[in-house]
C-alpha positions in Angstrom: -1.8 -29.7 43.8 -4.0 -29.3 40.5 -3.2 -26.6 37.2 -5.1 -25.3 35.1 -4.3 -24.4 31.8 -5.8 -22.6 29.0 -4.4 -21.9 25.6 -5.0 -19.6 22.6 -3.6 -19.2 19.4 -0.8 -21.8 20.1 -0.1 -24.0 17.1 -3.2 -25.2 15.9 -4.8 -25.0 18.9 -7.4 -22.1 18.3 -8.6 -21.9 22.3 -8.2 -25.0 24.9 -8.6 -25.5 28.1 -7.2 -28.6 30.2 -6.9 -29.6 34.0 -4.1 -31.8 35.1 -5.0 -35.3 36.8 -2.6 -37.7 38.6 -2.6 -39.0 35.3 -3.8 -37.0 32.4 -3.7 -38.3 28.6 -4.4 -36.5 25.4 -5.8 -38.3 22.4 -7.0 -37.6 19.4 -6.0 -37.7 15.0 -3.1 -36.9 13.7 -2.2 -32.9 13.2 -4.9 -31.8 16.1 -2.7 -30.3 18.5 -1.5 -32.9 21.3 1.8 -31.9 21.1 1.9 -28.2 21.0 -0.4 -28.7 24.3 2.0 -30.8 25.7 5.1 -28.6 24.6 3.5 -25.5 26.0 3.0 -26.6 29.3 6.4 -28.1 29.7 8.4 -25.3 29.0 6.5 -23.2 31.3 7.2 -25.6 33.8 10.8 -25.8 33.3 11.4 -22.1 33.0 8.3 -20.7 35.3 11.4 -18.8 37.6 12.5 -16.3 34.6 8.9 -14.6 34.2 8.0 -14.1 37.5 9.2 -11.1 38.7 8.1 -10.0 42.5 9.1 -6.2 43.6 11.4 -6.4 46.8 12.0 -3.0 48.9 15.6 -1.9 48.1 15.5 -1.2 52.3 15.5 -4.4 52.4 18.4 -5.6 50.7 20.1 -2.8 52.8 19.3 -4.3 56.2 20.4 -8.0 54.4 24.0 -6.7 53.9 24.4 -4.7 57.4 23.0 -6.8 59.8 23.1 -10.7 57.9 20.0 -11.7 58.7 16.8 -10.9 56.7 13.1 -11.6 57.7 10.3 -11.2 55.2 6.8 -11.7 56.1 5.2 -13.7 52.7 1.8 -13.2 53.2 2.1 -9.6 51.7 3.4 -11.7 48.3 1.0 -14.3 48.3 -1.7 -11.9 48.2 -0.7 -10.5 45.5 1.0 -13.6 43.6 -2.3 -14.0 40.9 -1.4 -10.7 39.8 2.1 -11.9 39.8 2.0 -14.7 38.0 -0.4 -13.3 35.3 1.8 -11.1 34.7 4.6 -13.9 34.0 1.8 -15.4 31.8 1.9 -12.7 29.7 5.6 -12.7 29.1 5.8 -16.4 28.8 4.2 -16.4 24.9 6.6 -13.9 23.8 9.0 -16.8 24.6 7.3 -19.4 22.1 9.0 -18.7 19.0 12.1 -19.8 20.7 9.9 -22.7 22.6 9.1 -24.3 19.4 11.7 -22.9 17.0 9.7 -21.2 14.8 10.3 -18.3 12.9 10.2 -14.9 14.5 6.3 -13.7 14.8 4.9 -17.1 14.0 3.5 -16.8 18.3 2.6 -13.1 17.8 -1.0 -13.6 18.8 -0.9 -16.4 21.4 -2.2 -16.3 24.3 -1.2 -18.8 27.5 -2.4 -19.1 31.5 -2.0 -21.3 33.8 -3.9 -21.3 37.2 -2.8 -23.5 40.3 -4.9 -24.5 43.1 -5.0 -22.0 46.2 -1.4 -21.4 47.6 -1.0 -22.4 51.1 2.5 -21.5 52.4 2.2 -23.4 55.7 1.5 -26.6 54.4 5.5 -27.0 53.2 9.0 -25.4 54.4 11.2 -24.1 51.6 15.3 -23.8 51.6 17.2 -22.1 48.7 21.2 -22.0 49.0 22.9 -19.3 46.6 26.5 -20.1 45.9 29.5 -18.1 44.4 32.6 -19.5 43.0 30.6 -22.9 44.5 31.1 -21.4 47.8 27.3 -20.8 49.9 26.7 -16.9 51.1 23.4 -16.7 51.4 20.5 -19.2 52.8 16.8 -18.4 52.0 14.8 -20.9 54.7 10.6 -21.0 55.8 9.8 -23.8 58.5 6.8 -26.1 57.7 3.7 -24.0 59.4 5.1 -20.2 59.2 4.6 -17.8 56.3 8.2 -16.5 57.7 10.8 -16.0 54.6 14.7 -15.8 56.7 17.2 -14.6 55.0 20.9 -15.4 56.1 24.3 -13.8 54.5 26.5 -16.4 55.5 29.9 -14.7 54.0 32.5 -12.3 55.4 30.9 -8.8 53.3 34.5 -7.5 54.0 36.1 -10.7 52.0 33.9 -10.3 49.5 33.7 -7.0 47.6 30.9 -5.9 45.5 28.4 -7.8 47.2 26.2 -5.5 46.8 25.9 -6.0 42.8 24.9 -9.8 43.7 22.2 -8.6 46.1 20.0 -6.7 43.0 16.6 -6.7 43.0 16.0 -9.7 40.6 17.4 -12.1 42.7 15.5 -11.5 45.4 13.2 -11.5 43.4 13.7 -14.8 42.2 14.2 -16.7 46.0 11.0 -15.0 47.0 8.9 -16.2 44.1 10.7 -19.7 44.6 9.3 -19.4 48.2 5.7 -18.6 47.0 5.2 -20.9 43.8 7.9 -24.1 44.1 5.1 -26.1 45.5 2.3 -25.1 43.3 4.2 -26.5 39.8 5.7 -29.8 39.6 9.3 -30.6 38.3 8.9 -32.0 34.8 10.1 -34.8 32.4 9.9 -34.8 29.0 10.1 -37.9 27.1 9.6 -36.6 23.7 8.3 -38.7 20.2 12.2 -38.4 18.7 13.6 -40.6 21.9 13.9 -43.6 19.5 16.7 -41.3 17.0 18.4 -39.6 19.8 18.9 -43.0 22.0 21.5 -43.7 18.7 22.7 -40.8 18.2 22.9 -39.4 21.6 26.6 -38.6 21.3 26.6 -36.9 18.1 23.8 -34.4 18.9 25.0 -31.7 20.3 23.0 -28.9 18.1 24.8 -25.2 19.5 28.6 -27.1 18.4 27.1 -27.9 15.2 25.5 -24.8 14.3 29.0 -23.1 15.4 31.2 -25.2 13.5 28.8 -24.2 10.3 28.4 -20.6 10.2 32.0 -20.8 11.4 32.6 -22.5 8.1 30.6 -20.7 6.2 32.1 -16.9 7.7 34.3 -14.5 5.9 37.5 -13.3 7.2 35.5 -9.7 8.3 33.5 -12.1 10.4 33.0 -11.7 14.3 33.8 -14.6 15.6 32.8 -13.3 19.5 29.2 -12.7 18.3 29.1 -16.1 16.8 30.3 -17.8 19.9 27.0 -15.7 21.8 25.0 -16.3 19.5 21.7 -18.1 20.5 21.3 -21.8 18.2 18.3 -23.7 18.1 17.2 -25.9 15.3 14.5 -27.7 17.4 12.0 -27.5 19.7 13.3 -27.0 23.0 11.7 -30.0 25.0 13.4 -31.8 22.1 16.8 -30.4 23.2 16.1 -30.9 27.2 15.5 -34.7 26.2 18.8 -34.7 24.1 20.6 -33.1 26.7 19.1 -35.9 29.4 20.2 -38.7 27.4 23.5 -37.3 26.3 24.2 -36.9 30.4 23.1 -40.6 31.4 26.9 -41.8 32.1 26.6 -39.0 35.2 22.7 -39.5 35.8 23.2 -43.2 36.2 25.3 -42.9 39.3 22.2 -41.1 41.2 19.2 -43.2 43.2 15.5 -42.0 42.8 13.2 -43.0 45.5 11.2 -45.8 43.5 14.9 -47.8 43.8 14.8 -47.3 47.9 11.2 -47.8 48.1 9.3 -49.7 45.4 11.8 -52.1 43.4 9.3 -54.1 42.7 7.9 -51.2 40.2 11.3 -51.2 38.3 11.5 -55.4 37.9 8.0 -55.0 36.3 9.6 -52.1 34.2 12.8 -54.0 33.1 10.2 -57.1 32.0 8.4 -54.7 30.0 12.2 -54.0 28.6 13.1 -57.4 28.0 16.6 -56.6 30.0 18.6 -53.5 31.5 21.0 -51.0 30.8 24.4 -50.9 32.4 26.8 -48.3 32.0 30.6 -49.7 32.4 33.8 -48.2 34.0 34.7 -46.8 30.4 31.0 -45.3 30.8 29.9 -47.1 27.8 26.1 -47.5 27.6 24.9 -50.8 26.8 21.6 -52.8 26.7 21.5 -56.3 28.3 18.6 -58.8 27.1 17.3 -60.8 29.5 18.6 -64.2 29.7 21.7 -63.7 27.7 25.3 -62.6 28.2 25.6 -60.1 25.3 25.8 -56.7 25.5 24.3 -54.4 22.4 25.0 -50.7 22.1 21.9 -48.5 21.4 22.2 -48.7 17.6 21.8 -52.5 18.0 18.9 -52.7 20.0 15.6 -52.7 19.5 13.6 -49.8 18.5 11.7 -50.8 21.5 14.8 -50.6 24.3 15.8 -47.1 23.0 12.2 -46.1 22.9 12.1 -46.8 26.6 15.7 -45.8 27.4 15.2 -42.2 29.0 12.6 -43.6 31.0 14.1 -46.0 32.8 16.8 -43.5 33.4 14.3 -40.9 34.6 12.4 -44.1 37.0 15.9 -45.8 38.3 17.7 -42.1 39.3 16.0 -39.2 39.1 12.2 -39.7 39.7 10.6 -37.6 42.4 7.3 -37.1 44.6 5.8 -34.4 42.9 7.2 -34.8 39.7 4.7 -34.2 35.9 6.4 -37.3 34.1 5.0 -36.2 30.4 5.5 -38.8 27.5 5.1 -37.7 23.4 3.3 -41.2 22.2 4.3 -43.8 25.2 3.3 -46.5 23.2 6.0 -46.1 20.6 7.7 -49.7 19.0 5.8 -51.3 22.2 3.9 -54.6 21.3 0.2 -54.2 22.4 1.0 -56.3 25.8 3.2 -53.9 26.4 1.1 -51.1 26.2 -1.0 -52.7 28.2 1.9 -53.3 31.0 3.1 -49.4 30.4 -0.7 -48.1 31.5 -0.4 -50.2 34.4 2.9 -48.8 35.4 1.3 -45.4 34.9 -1.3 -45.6 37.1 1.5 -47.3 40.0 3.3 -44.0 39.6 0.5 -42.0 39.8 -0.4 -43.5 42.9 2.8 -43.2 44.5 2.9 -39.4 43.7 4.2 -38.6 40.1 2.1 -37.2 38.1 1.8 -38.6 34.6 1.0 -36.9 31.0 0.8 -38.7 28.2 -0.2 -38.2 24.1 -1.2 -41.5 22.7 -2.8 -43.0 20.0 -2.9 -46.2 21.4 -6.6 -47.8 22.8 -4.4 -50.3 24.1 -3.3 -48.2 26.5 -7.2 -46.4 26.9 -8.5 -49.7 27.7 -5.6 -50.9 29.9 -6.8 -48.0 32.3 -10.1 -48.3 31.4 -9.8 -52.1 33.0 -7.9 -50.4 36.1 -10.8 -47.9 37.0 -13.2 -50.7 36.7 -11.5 -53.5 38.9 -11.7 -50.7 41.5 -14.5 -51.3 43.3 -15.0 -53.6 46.5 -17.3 -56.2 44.9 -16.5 -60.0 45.0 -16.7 -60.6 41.4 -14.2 -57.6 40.6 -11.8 -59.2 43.4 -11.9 -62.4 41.6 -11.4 -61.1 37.7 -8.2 -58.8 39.0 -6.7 -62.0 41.2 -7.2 -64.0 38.1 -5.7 -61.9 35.5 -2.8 -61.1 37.9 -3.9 -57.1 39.2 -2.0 -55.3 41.8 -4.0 -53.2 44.1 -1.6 -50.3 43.0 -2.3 -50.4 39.7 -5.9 -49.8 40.1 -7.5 -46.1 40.0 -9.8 -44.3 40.8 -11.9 -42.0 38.1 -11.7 -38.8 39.7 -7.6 -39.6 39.4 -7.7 -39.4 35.6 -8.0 -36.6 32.9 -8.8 -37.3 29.2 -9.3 -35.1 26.7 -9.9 -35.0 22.7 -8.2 -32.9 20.4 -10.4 -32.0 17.5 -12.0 -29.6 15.6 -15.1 -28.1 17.1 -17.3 -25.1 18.2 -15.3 -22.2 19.2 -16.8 -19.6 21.7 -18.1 -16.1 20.4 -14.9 -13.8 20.0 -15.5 -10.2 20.0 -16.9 -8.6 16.6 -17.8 -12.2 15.6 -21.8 -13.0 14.5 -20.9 -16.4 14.1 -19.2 -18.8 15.5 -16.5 -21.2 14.1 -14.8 -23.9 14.1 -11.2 -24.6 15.3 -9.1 -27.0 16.9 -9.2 -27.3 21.1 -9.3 -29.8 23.2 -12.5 -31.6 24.5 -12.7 -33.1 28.1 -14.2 -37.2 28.0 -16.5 -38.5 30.2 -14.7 -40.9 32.6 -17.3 -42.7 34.4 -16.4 -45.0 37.4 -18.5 -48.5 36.5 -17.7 -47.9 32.3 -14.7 -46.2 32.2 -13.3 -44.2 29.4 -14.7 -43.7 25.8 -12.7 -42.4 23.1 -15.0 -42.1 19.8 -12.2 -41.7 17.7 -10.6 -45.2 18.1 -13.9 -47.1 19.0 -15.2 -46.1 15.6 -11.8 -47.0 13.8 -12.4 -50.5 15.5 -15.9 -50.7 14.9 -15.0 -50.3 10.8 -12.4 -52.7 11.4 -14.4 -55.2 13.0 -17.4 -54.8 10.5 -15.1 -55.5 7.5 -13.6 -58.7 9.1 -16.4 -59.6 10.0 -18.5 -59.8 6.3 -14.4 -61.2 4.9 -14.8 -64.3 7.1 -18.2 -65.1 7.8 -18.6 -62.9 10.8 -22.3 -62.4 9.6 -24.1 -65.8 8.7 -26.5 -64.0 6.0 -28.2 -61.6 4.3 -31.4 -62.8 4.4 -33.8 -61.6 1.5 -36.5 -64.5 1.9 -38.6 -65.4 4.9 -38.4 -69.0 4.4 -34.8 -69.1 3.8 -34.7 -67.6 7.7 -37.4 -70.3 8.4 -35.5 -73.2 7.6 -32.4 -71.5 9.2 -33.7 -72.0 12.5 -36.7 -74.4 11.7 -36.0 -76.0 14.9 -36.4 -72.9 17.0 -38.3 -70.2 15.2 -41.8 -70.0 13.8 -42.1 -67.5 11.1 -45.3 -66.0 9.8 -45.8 -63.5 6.7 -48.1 -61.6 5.5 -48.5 -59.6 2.0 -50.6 -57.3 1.7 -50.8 -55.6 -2.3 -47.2 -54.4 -3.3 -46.1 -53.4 0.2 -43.3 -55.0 2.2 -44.5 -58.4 3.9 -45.2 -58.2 7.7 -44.3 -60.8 10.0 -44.7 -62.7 13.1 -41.3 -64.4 14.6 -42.2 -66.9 17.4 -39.2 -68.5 19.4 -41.2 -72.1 19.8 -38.6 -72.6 22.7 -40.3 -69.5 24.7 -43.5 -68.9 23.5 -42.2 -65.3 22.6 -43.8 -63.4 19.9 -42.0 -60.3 17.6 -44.3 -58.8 15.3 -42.1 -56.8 12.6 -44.7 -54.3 10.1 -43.4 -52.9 6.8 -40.0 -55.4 7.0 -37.6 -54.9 4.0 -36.6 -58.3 2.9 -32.8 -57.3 2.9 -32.5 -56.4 6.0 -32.5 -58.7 8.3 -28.7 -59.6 9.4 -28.4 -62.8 11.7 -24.8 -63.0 13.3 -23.6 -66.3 14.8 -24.1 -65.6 18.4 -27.7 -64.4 17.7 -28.9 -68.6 17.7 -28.9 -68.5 21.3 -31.3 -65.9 21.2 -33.1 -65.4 17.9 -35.8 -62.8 18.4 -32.5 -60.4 19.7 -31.8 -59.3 16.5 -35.2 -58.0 16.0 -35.8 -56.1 19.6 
């Protein structure tokens, strides 16, 4: 299963384009977009189901309710289902404002479309159960192999008057484009940049109440109270507010088992190092955090920024985590030390192997590198063998490059828009080059590093000299190197560098006397420097 996504107009995002890997980061300055990518494409994900909408023969629905069985042929639907779903991607911006709590209009001109792989209906069976009063009448069911949609009324229509009302066309509407696109968009996860806050005040944050309770307060006696109760309240984002709601449910989501506890405990005793402990939830369903290798128990505002930064994840890993699953983190590397970050991209690449799909923001080259390592050590060669064995490497932590997606947000290049003579710049997002034998490059940090380096370098000694006169770099290395100069007039001197230890001969014409720079590491080889 791969997406494709492509953005306009959406935050700062001027146009981008993105694929999703098994695991797929997003790096890139402050202020450049990461998160209105990342917000985008979740909430399409989570609410895909309300803009689909799939025409179904009211015939149909007749024959459903007189004879109680129902069968569809889908291929009809799927041959149509582009049309379908960019027709849902049309209606999904007009939804943004409310996405991102902005004001009214502030999405007005953005565009968003998302494109999965080719649907193939036979490759998976599908099984939908609609309830009333929490009692099943109807069962949607396709076997693994068929492109056969059965429906099955499974109710008394004479016990149950006004059936017919239930039986409209969007909600047949809705189980047929389950059938079609449930297996071509993963479930998602959000774990979203405000975890740390809402870990404390998890309890408190209940944002429609509050809202209530304030315009209640504020509301005249002429006031109707029925439209404030149905009024819509939203003071944040709504990824935001599905992460709030997640971790104010953990007393009920802690009693459920994901599949990496049946299958792959070993993946949550790495995770609950990486923690320093675990969380229990008691009888009175108090949440607590245990450290490892003590008897005290610390609520969530006494633990570490570190243990409520990784709090809804190991909920999400320990009970709800499923195959197929987009697992997408705001800044994973949030209150982590850097050997942490390091042990966090390794579990990302175990779940990616196993079948969720991870997407991650991150400024962290900790992390960059960490994976960077992981595509590397994977490769059958002896030496690669030995380096992962001796620095402790799993095989399922390593990955392969074709696995991973990273891309840049920046300012660049826009395409030609229509009526335009030239072209401008705008924020997108650029795809890096992952190569198998290097790895990944991110400019962005390696250049921050590179600055950092230089300066610590010239604070401490880093660099040996400056040296501005050929016989100071004679006696330097008077043992090694033979230096010859020649002046000719006013020019710079030319000269002749001869490692006595190798016979090898640099000639260097024109030389400025400043700017020769001779590092520590360069005595082992001196004529380096100058090749």
């Amino acid at each position: 299963m791969s997406l494709t996504v492509r953005l306009k107009n959406i935050g700062i995002l001027k146009q981008a384009e993105f694929s999703l890997g098994d695991l797929t980061l997003i790096c890139g300055e402050n202020n450049t977009g990461k998160t209105y990518a990342t917000y985008a494409l979740y909430s399409f994900l989570e609410s895909w189901r309300k803009f689909i909408q799939i025409p179904v023969d009211h015939d149909q629905i007749s024959d459903l309710l007189t004879r109680g069985v129902l069968k569809i042929d889908l291929a009809p639907y799927v041959e149509k289902a582009n049309q379908v779903l960019a027709e849902a991607c049309q209606r999904y911006p007009e939804q943004l404002d409310k996405i991102f709590a902005a004001p009214e209009g502030t999405f007005h001109k953005s565009e968003f479309y998302i494109e999965p792989s080719t649907i193939h209906l036979q490759d998976h069976g599908f099984k939908n159960e609609t309830e009333i009063n929490q009692e099943p009448f109807l069962i949607a069911s396709k076997e693994e192999g068929s492109e056969e949609l059965v429906f099955t009324l499974v109710v008394d229509r004479k016990s149950s008057p006004g059936i017919e009302s239930i039986f409209a066309e969007d909600v047949m509407s809705r189980i047929i484009g389950n059938a079609i696109f449930s297996n071509s968009f993963p479930r998602p996860f959000i774990s979203s940049a405000e975890r740390t806050g809402v870990a404390i005040f998890r309890k408190e944050l209940n944002f429609a109440r509050n809202r209530l309770v304030e315009e209640m307060g504020q509301a005249d006696q002429k006031a109707d109270l029925r439209e404030l109760l149905f009024k819509a309240y939203q003071n944040y984002p709504e990824p935001v507010e599905d992460n709030v709601n997640f971790t104010r449910q953990l007393e009920d989501i802690g009693k459920r088992k994901s599949f990496i506890v049946k299958e792959y405990p070993e993946i949550l005793a790495d995770f609950a190092d990486i923690i320093g402990g675990e969380y229990v939830i008691t009888q009175n369903d108090q949440l607590y955090y245990l450290p490892k290798g003590t008897r005290r128990k610390l609520t969530m505002v006494e633990s570490s920024s570190a243990a409520r930064a990784l709090l809804d994840l190991s909920f999400y890993l320990n009970c709800i985590a499923e195959k197929g699953d987009l697992l997408m983190i705001d800044e994973p590397e949030l209150s982590l030390h850097p050997e942490n970050q390091r042990r966090i991209a390794r579990l990302f690449a175990q779940l990616a192997n196993l079948g969720v799909k991870v997407f991650i923001t991150t400024h962290s080259d900790y992390i960059v590198k960490e994976l960077n390592t992981l595509i590397m050590l994977n490769h059958d060669k002896p030496h690669l063998k030995r380096i992962a064995e001796e620095n402790g490497y799993q095989d399922n932590e390593l990955i392969n490059a074709d696995q991973v997606k990273l891309y840049i947000a920046k300012k660049a290049l826009m395409p030609l828009e229509e009526g335009e003579k030239r072209r401008k710049r705008g924020h997108t997002l650029i795809p890096a080059n992952i190569d198998p034998e290097l790895g990944i490059a991110v400019s962005s940090f390696d250049r921050t590093i590179d600055t950092m380096n230089t300066i610590q370098e010239e604070i401490v000694g880093g660099r040996v000299s400056f040296v501005n006169d050929i016989q100071i770099l004679q006696e330097m290395l008077v043992d090694r190197l033979q230096v010859r100069s020649e002046q000719h007039g006013q020019g710079r001197p030319s000269v002749e560098l001869t490692d006595l230890t190798s016979g090898t001969s640099v000639k260097i014409k024109g030389l400025p006397p400043d700017s020769i720079v001779i590092r520590a590491e360069d005595f082992e080889n001196p004529l380096a420097i100058f090749n």
